[in-house]
N, C-alpha and C positions, 0 to 999 in steps of 0.2 A: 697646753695642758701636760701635766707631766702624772708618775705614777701615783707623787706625794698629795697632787688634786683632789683622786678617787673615794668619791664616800667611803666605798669598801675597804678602802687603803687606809680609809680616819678612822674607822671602825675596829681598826683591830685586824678587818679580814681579810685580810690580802693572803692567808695561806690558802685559804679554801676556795680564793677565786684564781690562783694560779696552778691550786691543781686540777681545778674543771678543765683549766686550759691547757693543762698537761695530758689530761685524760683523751681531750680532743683532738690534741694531736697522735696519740700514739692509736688510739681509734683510726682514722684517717693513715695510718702506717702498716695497718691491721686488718682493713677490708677492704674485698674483693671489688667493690661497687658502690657508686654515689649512694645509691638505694640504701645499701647495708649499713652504709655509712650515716647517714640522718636517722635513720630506724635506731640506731644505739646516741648519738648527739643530742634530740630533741629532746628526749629526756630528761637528760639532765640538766637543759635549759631552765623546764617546769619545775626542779628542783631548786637550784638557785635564785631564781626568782620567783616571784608572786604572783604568776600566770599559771593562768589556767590552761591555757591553750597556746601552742610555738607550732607554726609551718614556715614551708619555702614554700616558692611559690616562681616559677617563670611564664615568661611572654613570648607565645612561638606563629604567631604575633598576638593568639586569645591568650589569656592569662589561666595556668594551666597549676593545678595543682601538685607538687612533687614528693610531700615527703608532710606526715602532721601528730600530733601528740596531744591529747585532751582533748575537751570539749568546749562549744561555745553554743550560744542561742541565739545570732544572730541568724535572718532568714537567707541575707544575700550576703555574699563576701562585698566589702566596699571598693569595688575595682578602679572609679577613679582615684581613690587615696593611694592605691598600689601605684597607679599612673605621676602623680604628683611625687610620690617618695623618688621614682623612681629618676622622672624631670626635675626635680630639685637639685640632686644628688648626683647629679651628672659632672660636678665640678667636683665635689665631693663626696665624705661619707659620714652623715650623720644623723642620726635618730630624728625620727619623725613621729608625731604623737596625732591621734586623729580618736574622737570621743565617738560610739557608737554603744544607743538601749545602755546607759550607764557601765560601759565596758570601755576598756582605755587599751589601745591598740600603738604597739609602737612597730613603727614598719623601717629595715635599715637595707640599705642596697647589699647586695654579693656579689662577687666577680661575676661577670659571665657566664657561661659554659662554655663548655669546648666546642660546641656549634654557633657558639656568638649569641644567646639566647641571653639576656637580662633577668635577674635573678634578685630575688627580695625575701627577706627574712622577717615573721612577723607574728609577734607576741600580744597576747591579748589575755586579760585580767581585771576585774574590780577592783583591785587594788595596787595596779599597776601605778607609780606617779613618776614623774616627769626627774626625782632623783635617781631615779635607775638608768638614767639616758645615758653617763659616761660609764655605766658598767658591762653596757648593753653592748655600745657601740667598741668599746674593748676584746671583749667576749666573741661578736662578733664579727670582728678581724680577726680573730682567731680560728671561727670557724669555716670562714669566708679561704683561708689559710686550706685549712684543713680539707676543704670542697677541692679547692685545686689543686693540692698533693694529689686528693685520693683520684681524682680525673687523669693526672697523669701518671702515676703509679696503675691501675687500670689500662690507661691507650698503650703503655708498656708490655704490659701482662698481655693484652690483646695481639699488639703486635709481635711480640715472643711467641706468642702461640700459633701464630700464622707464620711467622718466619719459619717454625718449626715443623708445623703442618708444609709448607711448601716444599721443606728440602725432603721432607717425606713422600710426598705425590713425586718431587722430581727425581728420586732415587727408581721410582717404578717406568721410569720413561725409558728407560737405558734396554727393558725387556718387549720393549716396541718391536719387532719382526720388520714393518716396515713401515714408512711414511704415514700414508694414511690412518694406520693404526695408531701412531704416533700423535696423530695430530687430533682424533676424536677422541684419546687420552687426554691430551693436554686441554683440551674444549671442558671435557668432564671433570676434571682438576678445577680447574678457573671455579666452574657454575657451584662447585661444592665450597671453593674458600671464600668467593665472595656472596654464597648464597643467594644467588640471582638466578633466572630461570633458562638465561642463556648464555654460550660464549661464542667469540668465533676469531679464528684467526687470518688474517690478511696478508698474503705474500707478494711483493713490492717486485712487477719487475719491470726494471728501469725502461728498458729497450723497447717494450710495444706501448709503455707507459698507461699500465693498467696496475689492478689489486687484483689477487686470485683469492677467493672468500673460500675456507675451508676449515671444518664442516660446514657450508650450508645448505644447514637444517631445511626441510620444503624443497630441495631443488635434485632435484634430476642428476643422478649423478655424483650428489653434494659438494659441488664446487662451483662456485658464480664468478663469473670476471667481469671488472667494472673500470670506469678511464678513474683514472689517481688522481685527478682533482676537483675530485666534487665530495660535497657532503664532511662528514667529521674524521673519516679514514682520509680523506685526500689532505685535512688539513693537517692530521697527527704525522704522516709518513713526512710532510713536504716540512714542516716548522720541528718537529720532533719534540711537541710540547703534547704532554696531557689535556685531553678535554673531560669535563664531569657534565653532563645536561641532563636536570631534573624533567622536564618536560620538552621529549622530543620535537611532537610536531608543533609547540611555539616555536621553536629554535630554529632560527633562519639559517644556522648552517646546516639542520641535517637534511638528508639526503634519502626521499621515501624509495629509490629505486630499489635498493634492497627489499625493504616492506613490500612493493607492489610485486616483487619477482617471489616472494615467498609466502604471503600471503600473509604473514606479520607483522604486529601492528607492536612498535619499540615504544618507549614509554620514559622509563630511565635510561642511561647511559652512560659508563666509565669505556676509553679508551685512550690505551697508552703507547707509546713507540716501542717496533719489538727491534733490539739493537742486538747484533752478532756479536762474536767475541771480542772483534776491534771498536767495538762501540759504533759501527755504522747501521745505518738503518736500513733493515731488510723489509718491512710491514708495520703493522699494525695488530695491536691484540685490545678484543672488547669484553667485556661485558655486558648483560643487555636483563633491562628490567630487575630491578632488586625487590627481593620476595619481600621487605618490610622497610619502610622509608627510603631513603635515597642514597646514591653512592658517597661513600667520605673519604677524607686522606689517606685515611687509614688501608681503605679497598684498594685506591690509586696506589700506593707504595707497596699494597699485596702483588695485585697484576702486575707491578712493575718488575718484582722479585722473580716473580714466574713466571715473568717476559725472558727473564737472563736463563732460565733454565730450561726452556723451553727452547730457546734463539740456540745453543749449545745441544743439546740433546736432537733439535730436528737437523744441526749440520752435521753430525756424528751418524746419526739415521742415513742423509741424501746419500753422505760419501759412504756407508757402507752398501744404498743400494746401487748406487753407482758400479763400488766393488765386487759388485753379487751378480751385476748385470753383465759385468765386461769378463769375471768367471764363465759363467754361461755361456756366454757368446764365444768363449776360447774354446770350453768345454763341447759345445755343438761342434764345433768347427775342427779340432783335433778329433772328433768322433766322428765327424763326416768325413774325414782321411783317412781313420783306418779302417779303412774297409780291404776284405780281398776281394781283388777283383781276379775275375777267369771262370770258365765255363767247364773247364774239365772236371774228369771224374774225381781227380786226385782233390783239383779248388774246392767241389761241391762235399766232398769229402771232408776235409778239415775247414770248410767252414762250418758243417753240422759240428765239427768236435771242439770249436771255439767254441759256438753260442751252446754250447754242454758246460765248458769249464767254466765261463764268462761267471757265470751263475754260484762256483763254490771257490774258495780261498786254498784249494790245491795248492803246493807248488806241481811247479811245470818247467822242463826244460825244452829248450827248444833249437835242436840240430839243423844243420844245411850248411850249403856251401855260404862264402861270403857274397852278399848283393842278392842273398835270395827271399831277403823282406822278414828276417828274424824281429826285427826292433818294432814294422807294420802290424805284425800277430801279436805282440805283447799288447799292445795297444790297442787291439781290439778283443783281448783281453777286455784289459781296463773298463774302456770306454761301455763299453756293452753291459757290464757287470754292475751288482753291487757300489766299487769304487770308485766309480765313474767323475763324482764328485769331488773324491779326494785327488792327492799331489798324483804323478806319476810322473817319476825321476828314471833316466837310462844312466846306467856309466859303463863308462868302457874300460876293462881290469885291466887289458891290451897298453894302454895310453897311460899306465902310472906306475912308476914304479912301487919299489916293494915299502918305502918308507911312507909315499905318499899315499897308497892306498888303503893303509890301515888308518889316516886321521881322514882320508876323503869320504871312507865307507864309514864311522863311527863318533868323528868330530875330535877335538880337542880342547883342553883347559888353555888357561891362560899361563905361557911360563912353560908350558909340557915342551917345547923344541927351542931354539933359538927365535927361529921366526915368529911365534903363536902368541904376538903381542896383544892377543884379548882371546875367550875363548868363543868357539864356532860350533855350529850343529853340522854334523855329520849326512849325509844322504840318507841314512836309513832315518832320522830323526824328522829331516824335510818329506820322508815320504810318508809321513806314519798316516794312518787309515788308508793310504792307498796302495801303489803299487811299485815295486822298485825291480828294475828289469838289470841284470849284470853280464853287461856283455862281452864274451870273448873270455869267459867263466874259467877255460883251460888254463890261462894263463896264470891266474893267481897263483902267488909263492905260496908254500907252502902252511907258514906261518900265518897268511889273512886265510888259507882253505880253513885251519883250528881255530882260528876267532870267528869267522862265519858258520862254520860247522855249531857252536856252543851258542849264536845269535839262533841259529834255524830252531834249536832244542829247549832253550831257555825262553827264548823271547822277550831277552834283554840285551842291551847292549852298554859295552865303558866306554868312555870320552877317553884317547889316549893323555897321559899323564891324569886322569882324575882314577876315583875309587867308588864312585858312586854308579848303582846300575841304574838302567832307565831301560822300565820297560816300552815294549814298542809292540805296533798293530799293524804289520807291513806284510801284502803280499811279496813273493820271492818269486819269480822266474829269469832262471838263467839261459844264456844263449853261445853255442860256439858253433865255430865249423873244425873244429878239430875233431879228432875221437875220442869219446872219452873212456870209452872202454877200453880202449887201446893205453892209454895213459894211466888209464887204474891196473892195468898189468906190467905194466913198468917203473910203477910206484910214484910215479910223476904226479898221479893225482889223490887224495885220498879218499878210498873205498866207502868209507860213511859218509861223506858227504855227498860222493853220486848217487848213494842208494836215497840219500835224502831228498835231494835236488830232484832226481828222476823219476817222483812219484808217478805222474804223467809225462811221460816223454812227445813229441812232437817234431817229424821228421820234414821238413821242408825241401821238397824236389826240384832238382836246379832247374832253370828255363829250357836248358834244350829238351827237357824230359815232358814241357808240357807246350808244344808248338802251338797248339789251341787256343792259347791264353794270350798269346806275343801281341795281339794285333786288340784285342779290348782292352789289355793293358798300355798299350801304344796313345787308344785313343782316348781314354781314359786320362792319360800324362797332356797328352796334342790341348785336351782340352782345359784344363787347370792351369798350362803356363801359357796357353796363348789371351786368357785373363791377365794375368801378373804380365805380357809385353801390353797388351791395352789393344790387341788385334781381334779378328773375329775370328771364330773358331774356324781352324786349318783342320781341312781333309786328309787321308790320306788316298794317293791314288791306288792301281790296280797293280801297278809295278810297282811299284813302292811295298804293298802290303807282302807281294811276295818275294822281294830280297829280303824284305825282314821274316818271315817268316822260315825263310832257307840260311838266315846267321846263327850260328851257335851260343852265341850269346855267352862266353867265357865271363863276364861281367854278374850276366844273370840279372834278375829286373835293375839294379842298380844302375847296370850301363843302358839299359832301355830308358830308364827313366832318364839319365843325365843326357838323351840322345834328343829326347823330345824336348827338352828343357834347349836345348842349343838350337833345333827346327823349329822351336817356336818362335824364338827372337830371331832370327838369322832368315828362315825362308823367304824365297822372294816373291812367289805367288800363294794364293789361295789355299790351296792344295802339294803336300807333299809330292815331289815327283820322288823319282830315283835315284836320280843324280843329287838330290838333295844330302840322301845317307849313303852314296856312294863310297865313300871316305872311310864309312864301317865296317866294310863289308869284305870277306873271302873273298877272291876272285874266281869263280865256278871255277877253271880249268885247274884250279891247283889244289879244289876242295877233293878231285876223284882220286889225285893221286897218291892218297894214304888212308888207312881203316880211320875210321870215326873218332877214336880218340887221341889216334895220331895226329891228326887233321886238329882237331882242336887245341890238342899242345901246341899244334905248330904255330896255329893262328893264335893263342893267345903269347907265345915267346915274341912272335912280330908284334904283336898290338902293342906288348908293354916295350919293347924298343922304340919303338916309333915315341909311345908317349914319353920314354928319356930323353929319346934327340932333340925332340920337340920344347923341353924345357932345358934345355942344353947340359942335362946331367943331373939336373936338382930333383936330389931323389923325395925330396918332402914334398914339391909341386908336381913330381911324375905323378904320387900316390894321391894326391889331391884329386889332377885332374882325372884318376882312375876311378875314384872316388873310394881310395882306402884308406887305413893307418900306413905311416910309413912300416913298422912292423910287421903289420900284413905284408902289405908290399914284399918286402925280405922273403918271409915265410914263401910267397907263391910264388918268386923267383928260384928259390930255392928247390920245389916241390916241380919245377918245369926243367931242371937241371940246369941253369943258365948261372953258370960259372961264372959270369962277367958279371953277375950282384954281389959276390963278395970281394970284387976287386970296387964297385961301387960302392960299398960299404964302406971300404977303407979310404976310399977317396972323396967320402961325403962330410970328413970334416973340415972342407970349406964352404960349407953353408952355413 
């Protein structure tokens, strides 16, 4: 049959039956919903033809009514004739005529629906005749057209809006704190896009070859672990296919141990494969009971969506608690070092005036000789304090010269030197919220003293070679064993900046001044590295305690600490004897023969010979093994009158 067939088309009327047909499509272009859609189509059915009354009508498997227009007086719908149009017409599509109470009913099949439902179109009239059958059947195919535009114009709009909604819930995952909080989010996500009454998610791990069920909901704890291959999680993790199950407990594959472990009873069912970045499979993510009818494709390609955002978002979560855990754990553990240890009055003393400052963002400087635990008080500073959390950076001014410690303390752009092939943040930028400790303060040139002076004032600092300020949130405590007061009277150092620095000053007394302290601090050391050799804690004996306690200790905790550190790998029994730090020690008969701090020059001008010959001159491993800067070094050769350091000096450029 062609168009020139059509009664309509011999009639003259072919404009008015193609613009029904235009109306019907652009209808169908135009609304939201099958519903919307037949509510404005049926109508104009009863217009163009001679019917009284046009419905649809689908089979789910009872024959259900969809969408109607008019009146009729018949008592019962004639459901076998719907049945018959609809088995007739299974090869085809054409008009079916069925006589009912003098009423002419033409019934014509329509696509399907989008859930595979069978679908019948069907017009009833006194005056309907069997001429309208190729107008009918025309028409509609047109609206039959029209049904399945607007069904998939529709599952688009549905799916736009759930794509949309997904990337929305999954924008708020990123503000998860941690795991758990993360994953009763993502639970509560699921149960609102797919409007179901539960969700839960299932993490895959390989090795004990189990699912860990979290949140579940009922259970102690909310997390259940189950063996990975049973029920509909063991089959989704292991195949990495979708499962849908309208009725659980027909369904031989699911699995009631969950149900009997929480006391619920599942019903529906959507569960998808949760796949990581690399598209490997980490778990399982469900669904559970759908608050109206059952789960569709639709659902399955939503949790699938929010499986990807979800699988990303919870690895971003692990690794940052990971990152938060092994903080902490650094955090405890440098807090558990800096402790002072020592019992004297002077210990008990400036421990009360740490756990004072600890508490306010002061600056603070902090005087003693070198090796007398300047770098351990900043740190308990820190740790103890407010900042505890944040960075806490040391530098040492001593160990850079004047070009490098303007881009070490402040950072640099890209292009600001030859070398500064990209740019760098500076120490005060890696230390910001906490605390940044500068050690050996004296020595700064002049020039970083007026850049640090305007950083302490401002509480900003420049990137060298940029223009741009950055402010900063850094506490400041400095440290020397020079004098500084002595240096600000000979212009070496500048006056505003020690008055700034030196808001609280902080005077550290060298070891021989607190004998008391030698031997807790000893064991104190005995005990930490005979951990790190993997021995059991060494004693010290009774001889022992008092050669050390009768040493001067020119070093000051430094060389006690690096003393224990060598007795603890090195001794050969249990207990420290004396012959053990025999090696360190003054020889009594040579200790009477000069006042006390003659005595100590002397012994420290042999100690640091001995450590030259020892490393056959190499003044950078003398100072190593002293455990100073070579700098230093210099400086306290110098400060002992030992003349044969600047002939060492001059002869240390073959190292």
């Amino acid at each position: 049959m062609t168009w020139t067939d059509l009664p309509w088309v011999a009639r003259g009327e072919m404009g008015t039956a193609v613009q029904l047909c235009d109306r019907l499509l652009q209808a169908a272009l135009k609304q939201d919903s099958v519903a919307d859609y037949l509510r404005s189509a049926l109508p104009e059915l009863t217009t163009e033809f001679p019917a009284q009354w046009v419905g649809v009508w689908k089979r789910t498997p009872q024959w259900e009514l969809v969408a109607e227009h008019g009146r009729h007086t018949w008592p019962q719908p004639p459901l076998r004739f719907f049945d018959d149009v609809i088995e007739r017409e299974a090869g085809g599509c054409w008009p079916n005529v069925f006589e009912l109470d003098s009423w002419t009913l033409i019934g014509l099949s329509l696509p399907t629906s989008s859930e595979g439902q069978p679908r019948l179109l069907v017009l009833a009239g006194r005056r309907l005749t069997a001429e309208e059958l190729p107008t009918i059947l025309a028409i509609g195919r047109v609206l039959g057209y029209g049904l399945s535009l607007c069904e998939r114009l529709s599952r688009y709009a549905r799916r736009s809006d759930k794509l949309q909604n997904t990337l929305a819930v999954a924008a708020t995952f990123a503000g998860a704190p941690d795991t758990t909080t993360l994953l009763e989010a993502i639970a509560n996500a699921a149960t609102k896009l797919l409007d179901c009454d539960r969700s839960s998610i299932f993490i895959w791990d390989r090795e004990r070859h189990e699912v860990l069920a979290c949140p579940a909901l009922g259970v102690e704890g909310g997390s259940l672990r189950i063996p990975d291959n049973i029920g509909i999680v063991g089959q989704v993790i292991h195949t990495g296919d979708a499962i849908r199950v309208d009725e659980a407990y027909s369904d031989a594959r699911f699995s009631k141990t969950v149900d009997k472990a929480t006391g619920y009873r599942t019903q529906t069912l959507l569960a998808v494969p949760l796949l990581d970045a690399d598209g490997k499979r980490i778990g399982a993510f469900e669904g559970i009971n759908k608050n109206h009818g059952t789960f569709d494709s639709d659902d399955e390609e939503s949790l699938t969506q929010l499986g990807i955002q979800a699988a990303v978002a919870l690895a971003s979560t692990r690794e940052r608690d990971n990152l938060l855990r092994s903080h902490r754990q650094l955090t405890e553990q440098a807090a558990s070092q800096a402790q002072i240890i020592g019992n004297s009055v002077k210990m008990q003393q400036l421990r009360s005036t740490v756990q004072r400052l600890a508490q306010t963002d002061l600056p603070v400087l902090i005087l003693g000789e070198s090796g007398t635990g300047k770098e351990v008080f900043t740190q308990a500073l820190h740790y103890h304090g407010t900042r505890a959390k944040q960075p806490f950076i040391a530098v040492n001014c001593a160990a850079l010269t004047e070009t490098l410690l303007e881009s070490e303390l402040f950072g640099h752009e890209k292009g600001a030197f030859t070398d500064a092939h990209s740019a760098r943040q500076g120490k005060f930028e890696l230390a910001e919220g906490g605390t940044i400790l500068l050690d050996e303060i004296g020595d700064m040139s002049p020039n970083g003293q007026a850049k640090l002076l305007r950083v302490l004032e401002q509480k900003v600092i420049t990137r060298v070679g940029g223009s741009l300020t950055i402010p900063i949130d850094v506490r400041v405590v400095a440290a020397t064993n020079a004098q500084l007061v002595q240096l600000v009277r000979e212009k070496r150092f500048r006056e505003d900046l020690y008055y700034r620095l030196s808001v609280v000053t902080i005077e550290l007394p060298p070891l021989r001044d607190r004998s008391d302290d030698v031997i807790p601090l000893a064991e104190f050391f005995l005990e930490k590295f005979s951990l790190q050799a993997k021995r059991p804690a060494l004693s010290l004996s009774a001889e022992a305690k008092k050669r050390m306690q009768a040493h001067g200790w020119p070093g000051n905790v430094r060389e006690l600490r690096n003393l224990m550190e060598r007795v603890a790998f090195l001794a050969p029994g249990p207990a420290v004897q004396a012959e053990d730090i025999a090696f360190i020690l003054t020889p009594e008969k040579d200790s009477l023969d000069f006042g006390l701090a003659d005595a100590t020059n002397k012994f420290q001008q042999e100690y640091i010979r001995r450590a030259i010959k020892r490393v056959r001159g190499n003044m950078s491993e003398a100072a190593r093994l002293l455990g100073l800067h070579r700098t230093n070094l210099y400086r306290k050769m110098s400060q002992l009158g030992m003349q044969e350091g600047r002939l060492d000096i001059l002869s240390d450029s073959h190292e």
